[in-house]
Rosetta silent file (secondary structure, phi, psi, omega in degrees, C-alpha in Angstrom):
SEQUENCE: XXXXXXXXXXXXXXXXXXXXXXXXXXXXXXXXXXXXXXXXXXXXXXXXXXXXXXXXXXXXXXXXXXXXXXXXXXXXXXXXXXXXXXXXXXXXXXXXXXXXXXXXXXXXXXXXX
SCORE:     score description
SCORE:     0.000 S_00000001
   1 L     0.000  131.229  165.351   -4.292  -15.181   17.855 S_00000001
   2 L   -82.108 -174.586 -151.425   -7.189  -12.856   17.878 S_00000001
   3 L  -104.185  165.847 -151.931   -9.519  -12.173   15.508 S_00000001
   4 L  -118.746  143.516 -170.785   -8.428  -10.125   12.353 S_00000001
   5 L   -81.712  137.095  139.058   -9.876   -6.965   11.406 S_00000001
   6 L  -145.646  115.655 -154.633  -10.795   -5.476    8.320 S_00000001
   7 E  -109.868  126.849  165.068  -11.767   -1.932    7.714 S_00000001
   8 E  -121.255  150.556 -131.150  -12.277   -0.701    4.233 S_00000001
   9 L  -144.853  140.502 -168.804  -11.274    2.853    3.107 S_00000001
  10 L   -92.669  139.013  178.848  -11.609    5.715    0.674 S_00000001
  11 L   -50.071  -33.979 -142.157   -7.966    6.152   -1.281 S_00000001
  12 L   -61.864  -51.094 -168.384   -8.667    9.990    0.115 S_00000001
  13 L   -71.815   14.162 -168.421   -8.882    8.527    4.121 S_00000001
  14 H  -107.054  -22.308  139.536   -5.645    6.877    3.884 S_00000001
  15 H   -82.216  -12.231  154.343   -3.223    9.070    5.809 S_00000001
  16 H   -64.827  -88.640  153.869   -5.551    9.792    8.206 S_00000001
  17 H     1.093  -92.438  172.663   -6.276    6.310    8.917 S_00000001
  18 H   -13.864  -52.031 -177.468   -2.751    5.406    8.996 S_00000001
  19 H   -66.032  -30.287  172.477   -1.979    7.832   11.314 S_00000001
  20 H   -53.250  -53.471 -156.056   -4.468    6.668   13.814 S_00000001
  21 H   -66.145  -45.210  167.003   -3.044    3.107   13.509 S_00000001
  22 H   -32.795  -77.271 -174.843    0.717    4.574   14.178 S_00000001
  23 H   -71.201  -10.138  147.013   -0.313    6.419   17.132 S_00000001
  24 L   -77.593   12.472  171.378   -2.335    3.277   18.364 S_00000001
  25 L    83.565   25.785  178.582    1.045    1.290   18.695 S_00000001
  26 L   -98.839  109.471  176.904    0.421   -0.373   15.883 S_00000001
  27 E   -43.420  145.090  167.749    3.480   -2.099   13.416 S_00000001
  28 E  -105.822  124.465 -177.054    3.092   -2.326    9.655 S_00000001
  29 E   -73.362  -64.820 -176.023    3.021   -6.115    8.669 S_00000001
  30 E  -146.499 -167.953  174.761    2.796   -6.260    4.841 S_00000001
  31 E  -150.968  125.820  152.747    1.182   -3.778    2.054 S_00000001
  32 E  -136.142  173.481 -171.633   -0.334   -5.935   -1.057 S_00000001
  33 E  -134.517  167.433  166.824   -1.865   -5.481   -3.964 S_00000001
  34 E  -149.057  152.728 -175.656   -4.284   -7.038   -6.676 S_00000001
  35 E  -109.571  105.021 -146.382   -5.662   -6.143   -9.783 S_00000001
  36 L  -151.495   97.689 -169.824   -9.415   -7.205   -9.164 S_00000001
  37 L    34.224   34.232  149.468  -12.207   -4.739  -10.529 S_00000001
  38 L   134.505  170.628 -157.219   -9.458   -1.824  -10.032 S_00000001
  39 E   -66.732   72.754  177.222   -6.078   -1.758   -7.833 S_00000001
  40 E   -83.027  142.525 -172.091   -6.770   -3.017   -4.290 S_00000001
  41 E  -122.092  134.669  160.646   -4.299   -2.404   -1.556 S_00000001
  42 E  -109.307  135.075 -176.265   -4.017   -4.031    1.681 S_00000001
  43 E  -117.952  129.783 -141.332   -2.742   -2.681    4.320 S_00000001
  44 E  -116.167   88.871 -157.436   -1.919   -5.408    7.136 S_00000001
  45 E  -102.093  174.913 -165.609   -1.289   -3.939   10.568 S_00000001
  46 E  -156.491  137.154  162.567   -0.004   -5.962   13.985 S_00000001
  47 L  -166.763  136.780 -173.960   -0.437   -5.037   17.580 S_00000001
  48 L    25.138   63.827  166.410   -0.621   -7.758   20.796 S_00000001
  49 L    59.037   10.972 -175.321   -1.052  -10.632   18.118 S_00000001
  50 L  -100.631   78.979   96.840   -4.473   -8.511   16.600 S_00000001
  51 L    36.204   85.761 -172.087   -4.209   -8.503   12.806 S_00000001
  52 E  -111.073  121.440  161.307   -5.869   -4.611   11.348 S_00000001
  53 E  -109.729  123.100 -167.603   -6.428   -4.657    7.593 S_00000001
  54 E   -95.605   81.179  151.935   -6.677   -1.477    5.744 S_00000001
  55 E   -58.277  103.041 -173.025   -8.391   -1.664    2.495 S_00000001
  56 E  -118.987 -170.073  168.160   -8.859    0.703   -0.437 S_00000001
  57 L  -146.091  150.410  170.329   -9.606    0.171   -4.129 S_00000001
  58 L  -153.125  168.086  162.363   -8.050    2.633   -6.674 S_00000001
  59 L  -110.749 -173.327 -179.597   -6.987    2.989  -10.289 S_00000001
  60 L   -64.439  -53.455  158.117   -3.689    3.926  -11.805 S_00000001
  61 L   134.932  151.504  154.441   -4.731    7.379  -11.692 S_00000001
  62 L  -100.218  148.268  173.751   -5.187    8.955   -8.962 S_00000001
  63 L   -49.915  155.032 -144.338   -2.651    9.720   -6.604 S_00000001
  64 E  -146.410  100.785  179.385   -2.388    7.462   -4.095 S_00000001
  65 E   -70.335  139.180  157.854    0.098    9.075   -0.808 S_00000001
  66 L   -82.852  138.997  172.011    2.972    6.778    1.040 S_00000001
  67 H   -81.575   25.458  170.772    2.827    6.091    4.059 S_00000001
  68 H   -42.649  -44.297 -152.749    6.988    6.282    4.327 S_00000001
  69 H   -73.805   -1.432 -170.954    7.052    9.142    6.411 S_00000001
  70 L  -122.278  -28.637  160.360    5.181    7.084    8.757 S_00000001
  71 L  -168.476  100.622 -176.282    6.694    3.903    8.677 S_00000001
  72 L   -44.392  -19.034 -138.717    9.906    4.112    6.405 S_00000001
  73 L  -147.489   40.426  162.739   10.388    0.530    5.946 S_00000001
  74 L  -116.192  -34.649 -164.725    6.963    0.552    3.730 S_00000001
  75 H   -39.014  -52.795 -133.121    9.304    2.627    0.800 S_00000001
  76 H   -75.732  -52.016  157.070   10.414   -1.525   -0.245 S_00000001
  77 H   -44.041  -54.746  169.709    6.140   -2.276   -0.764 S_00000001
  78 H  -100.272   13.758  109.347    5.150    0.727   -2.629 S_00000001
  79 H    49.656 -130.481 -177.693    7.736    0.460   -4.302 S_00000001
  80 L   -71.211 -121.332 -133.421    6.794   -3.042   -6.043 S_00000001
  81 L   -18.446  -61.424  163.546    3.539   -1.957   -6.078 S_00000001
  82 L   -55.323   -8.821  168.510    3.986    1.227   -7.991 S_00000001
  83 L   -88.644  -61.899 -175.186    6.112   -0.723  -10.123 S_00000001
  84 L  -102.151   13.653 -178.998    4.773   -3.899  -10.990 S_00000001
  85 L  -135.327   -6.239 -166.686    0.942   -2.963  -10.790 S_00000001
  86 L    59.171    0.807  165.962    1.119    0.905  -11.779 S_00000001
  87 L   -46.046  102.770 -158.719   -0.165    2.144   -9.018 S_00000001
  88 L   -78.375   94.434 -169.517    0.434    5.883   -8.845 S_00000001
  89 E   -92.459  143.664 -175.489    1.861    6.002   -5.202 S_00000001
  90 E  -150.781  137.431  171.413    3.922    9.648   -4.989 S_00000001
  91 L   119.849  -11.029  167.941    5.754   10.877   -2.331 S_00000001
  92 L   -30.005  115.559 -163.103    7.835    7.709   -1.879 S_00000001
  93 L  -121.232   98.567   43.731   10.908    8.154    0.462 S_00000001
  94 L  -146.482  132.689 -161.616   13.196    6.800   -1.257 S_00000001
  95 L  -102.126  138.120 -172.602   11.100    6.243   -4.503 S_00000001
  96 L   -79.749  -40.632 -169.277   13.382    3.881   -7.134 S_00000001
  97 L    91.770    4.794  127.072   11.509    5.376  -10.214 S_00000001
  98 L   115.436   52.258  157.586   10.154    2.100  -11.433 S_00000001
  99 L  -140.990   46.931  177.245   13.593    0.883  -11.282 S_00000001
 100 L   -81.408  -19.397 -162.325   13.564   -1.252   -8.064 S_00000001
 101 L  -137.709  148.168  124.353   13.275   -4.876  -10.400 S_00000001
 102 L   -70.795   81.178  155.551   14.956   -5.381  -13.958 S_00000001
 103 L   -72.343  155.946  159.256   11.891   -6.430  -15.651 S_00000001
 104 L  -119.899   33.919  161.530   11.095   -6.253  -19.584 S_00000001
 105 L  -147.386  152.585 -173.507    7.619   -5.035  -19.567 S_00000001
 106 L   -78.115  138.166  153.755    6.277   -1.625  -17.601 S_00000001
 107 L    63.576   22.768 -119.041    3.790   -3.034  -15.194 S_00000001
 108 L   -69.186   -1.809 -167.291    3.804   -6.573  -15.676 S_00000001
 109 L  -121.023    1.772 -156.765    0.403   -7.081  -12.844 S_00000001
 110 L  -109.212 -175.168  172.715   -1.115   -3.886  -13.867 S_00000001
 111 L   -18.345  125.621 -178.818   -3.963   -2.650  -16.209 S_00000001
 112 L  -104.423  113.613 -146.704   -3.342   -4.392  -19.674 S_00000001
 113 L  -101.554    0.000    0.000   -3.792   -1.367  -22.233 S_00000001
């Protein structure tokens, strides 16, 4: 295993950034989130066992773009994310509409108003 990465990032810088990582052969691992002095998202990347973490901090919001169109099989991460944390991700291919989970509270990880 090599050593793990971690680059942090402006919400703004985040399809740019992405794209580089695509077009550097690089796989999307995981996307998470926490609610820790405002929404932070990780973005976990994999390429010859090297471990690239994408970091942003954000709040509910501002818009926040998906990376679907860039690696489709992210839609299932934001998602949850946009769901159970509020995180206003838009552009989401195929976006559920904060009906991916039967939950009974909007947002149950996100801002507590």
């Amino acid at each position: 295993m090599k050593e793990q990465i971690l680059k942090e990032i402006s919400p703004n810088d985040l399809l740019t950034e992405i794209m580089k990582i695509k077009n550097d052969g690089y796989r999307l691992v995981a996307i998470s989130c926490t609610n820790k002095n405002g929404m932070e998202l990780t973005y976990s990347f994999d390429k010859d066992y090297e471990l690239l973490n994408i970091r942003l901090i954000t709040d509910t919001e501002t818009e926040l773009p998906s990376i679907s169109i860039l690696y489709p099989y992210s839609f299932l991460y934001e998602n949850e994310i946009k769901e159970l944390f509020g995180v206003n991700i838009t552009g989401i291919i195929p976006d559920f509409n904060d009906n991916l989970y039967k939950i009974p509270v909007k947002t149950p990880f996100g801002v507590n108003e």
